[in-house]
C-alpha positions in Angstrom: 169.8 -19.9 55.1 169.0 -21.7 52.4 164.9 -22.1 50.5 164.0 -24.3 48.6 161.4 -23.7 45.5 159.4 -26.6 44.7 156.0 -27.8 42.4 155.3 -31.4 40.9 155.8 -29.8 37.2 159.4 -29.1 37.4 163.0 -29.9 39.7 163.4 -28.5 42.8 165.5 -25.2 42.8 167.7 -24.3 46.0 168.9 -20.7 46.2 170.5 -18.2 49.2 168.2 -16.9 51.7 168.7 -13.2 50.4 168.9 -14.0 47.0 165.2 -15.7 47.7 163.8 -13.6 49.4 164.4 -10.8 47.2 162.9 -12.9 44.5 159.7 -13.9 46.0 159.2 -10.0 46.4 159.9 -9.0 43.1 157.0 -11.4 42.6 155.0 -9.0 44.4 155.1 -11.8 47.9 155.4 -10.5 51.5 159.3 -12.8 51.4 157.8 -15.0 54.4 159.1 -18.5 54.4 157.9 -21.1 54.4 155.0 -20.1 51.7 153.6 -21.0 48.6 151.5 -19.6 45.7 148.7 -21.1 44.4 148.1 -22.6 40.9 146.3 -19.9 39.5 148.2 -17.2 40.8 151.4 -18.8 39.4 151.4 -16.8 35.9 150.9 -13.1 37.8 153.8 -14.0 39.7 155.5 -15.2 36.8 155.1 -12.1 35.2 155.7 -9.7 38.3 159.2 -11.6 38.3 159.7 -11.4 34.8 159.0 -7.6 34.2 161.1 -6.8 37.5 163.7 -8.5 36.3 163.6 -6.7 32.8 163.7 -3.5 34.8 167.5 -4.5 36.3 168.8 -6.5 33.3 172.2 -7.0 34.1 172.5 -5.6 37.7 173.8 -7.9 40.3 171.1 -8.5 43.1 174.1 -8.1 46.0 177.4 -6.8 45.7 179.5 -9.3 46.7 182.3 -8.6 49.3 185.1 -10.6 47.7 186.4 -8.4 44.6 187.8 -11.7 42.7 184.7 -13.3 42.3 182.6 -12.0 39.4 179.1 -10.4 40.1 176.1 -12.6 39.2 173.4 -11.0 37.6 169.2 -10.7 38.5 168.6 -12.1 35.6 171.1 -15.0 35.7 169.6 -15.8 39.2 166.3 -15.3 38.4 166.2 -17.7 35.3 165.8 -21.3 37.4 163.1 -20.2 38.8 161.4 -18.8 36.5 161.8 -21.7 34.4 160.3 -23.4 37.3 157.2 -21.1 37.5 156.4 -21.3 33.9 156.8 -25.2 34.3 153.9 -24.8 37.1 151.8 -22.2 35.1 151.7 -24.8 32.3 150.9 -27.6 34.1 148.6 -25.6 36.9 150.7 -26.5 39.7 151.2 -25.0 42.8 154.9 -23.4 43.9 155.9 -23.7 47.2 159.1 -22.7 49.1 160.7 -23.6 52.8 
């Protein structure tokens, strides 16, 4: 499965199911899909994401099963979308995700 992030203040950012989900609840969201946070609740979410991704650094999000690829970090996943979200909390957009 794939979502889909988007808001009229920035590109639209496609990421894994898992990888998604586990996002939108670091940004304290039940990780239902479709959904969508509204303008002003954009920065809290922001900043949900931002400290829980401070609180892994460097620590992949899922191991992944083949050895030869390299591991990709939280915060290397996490850094389109919040780009994204602090592109709608400047511009008071809403986010929304299917």
């Amino acid at each position: 499965m794939l979502v889909t992030f988007t808001t009229k203040a920035y590109a639209d950012i496609t990421m894994f199911g898992d990888v998604a989900i586990a996002m939108l609840k670091m940004m304290g969201h039940s990780g239902t899909v479709p959904g969508a946070i509204r303008a002003e609740d954009v920065p809290a979410a922001l900043d949900r994401l931002t400290a829980a991704v401070n609180a892994v650094a460097s620590t992949p999000l899922h191991a992944d099963k083949d050895e030869d690829e390299p591991a990709v970090s939280t915060s290397h996943r996490a850094l389109p979308l919040m780009d994204l979200l602090a592109a709608a909390a400047k511009d008071g957009c809403n986010v929304m995700w299917k």
